[in-house]
C-alpha positions in Angstrom: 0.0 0.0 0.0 1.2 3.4 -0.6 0.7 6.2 1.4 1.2 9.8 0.6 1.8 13.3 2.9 0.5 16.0 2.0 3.1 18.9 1.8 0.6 21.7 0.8 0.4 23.9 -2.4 -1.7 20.7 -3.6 1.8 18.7 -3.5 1.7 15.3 -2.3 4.6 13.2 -2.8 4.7 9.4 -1.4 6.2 8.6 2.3 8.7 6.6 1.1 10.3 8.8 -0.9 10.7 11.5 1.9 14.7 11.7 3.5 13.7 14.5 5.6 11.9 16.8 6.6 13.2 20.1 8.0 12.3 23.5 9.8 13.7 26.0 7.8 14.2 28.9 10.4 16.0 26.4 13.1 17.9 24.8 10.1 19.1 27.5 8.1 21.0 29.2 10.6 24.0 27.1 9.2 25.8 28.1 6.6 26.2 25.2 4.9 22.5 24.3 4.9 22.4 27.9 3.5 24.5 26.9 0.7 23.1 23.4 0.5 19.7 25.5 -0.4 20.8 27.8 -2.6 23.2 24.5 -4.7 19.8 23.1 -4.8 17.8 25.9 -5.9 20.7 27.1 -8.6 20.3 23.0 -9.8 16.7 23.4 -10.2 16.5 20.6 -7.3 14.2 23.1 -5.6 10.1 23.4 -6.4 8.5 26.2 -3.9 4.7 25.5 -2.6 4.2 27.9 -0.7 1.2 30.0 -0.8 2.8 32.3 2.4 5.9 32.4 3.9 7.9 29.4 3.9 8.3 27.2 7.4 9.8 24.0 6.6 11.8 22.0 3.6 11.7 18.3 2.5 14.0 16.3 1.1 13.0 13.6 -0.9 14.8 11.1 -3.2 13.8 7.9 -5.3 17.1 6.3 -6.4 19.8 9.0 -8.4 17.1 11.7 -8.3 16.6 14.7 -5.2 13.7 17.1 -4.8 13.5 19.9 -2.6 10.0 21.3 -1.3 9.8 24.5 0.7 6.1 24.4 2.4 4.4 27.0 3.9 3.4 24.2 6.8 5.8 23.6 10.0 7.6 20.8 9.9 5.8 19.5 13.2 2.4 20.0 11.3 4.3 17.6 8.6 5.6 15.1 11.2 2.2 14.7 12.5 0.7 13.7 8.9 3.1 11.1 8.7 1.7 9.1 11.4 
């Protein structure tokens, strides 16, 4: 069975494809999560949802191939879809 989270912005992607999913205020304090993020971005790795101002960024990966979503939703609000 395959189950799928809802990111918002209409995006759903499946569970099993998520690596993580991060708060992008906490997170992005680091320079090299800055410059992870803006690699990704440049790389066109990056697809924004957001509808408002962006809380949170998932990483998700099937095999050779890496997504980025930036969501308007906290990444607790995402954690608690998953279960």
């Amino acid at each position: 069975m395959t189950v799928y989270l809802h990111l918002g912005g209409g995006k759903m992607v499946r569970s099993s494809e998520i690596v993580a999913i991060l708060d992008l205020e906490t997170t992005s304090v680091s320079k090299k999560t800055r410059e992870f993020l803006k690699i990704s971005e440049k790389n066109g790795l990056m697809e924004n949802i957001c509808e408002d101002v962006p809380k949170s960024y998932i990483i998700c990966g099937e095999k050779d191939e890496t997504k980025i979503y930036i969501s308007q939703l906290s990444s607790a609000t995402l954690l608690k879809r998953t279960e």
